[in-house]
N, C-alpha and C positions, 0 to 999 in steps of 0.2 A: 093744039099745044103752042104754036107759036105764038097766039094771040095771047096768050095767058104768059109768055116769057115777055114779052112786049109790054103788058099791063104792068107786070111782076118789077119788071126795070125800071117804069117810069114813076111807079109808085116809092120806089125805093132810095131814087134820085129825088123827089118831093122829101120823101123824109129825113133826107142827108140833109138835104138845103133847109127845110123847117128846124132842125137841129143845130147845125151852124150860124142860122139868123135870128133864129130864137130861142134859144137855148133852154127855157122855164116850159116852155110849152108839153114838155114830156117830162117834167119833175114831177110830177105822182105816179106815174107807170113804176110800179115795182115795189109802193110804198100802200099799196092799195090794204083792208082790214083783214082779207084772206091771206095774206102772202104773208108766211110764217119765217119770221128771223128769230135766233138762235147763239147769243155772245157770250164766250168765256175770253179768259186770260189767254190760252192757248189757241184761240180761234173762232168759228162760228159755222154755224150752218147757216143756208137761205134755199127758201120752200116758196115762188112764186106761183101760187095755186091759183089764185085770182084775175092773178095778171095773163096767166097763160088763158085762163077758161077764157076772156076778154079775147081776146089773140084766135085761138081759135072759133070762137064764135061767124067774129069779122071775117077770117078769112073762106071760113064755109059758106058764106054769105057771099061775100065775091066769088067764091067759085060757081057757086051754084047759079049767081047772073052772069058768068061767062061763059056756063055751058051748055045755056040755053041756046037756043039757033032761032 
């Protein structure tokens, strides 16, 4: 568990710093053909279906190379 709150961190401080120095680099995350938006005058829904399957993919995919021994 530590090795994976360790991973968790440092990946997460890469993505702040990728965000703040390049800002375009994660402008399609969210805008993906799955991810269902939703606009009235009153409001809107948003249904990231695509964007999550993504999300979770990756992350089972690191998990599963980090709990290997």
């Amino acid at each position: 568990m530590g090795k994976f709150l360790i991973v968790l961190g440092v990946v997460l401080a890469l993505l702040g710093l990728a965000l703040v120095y390049a800002p375009g680099l994660l402008s399609w995350f969210g805008k993906l053909p799955g991810d269902l938006r939703w606009r009235n005058e009153s409001g809107g829904v948003y249904f990231p279906i695509t964007s999550m399957i993504i999300v979770s993919v990756v992350l089972t995919l690191i998990m599963n190379l980090l709990g290997r021994h």
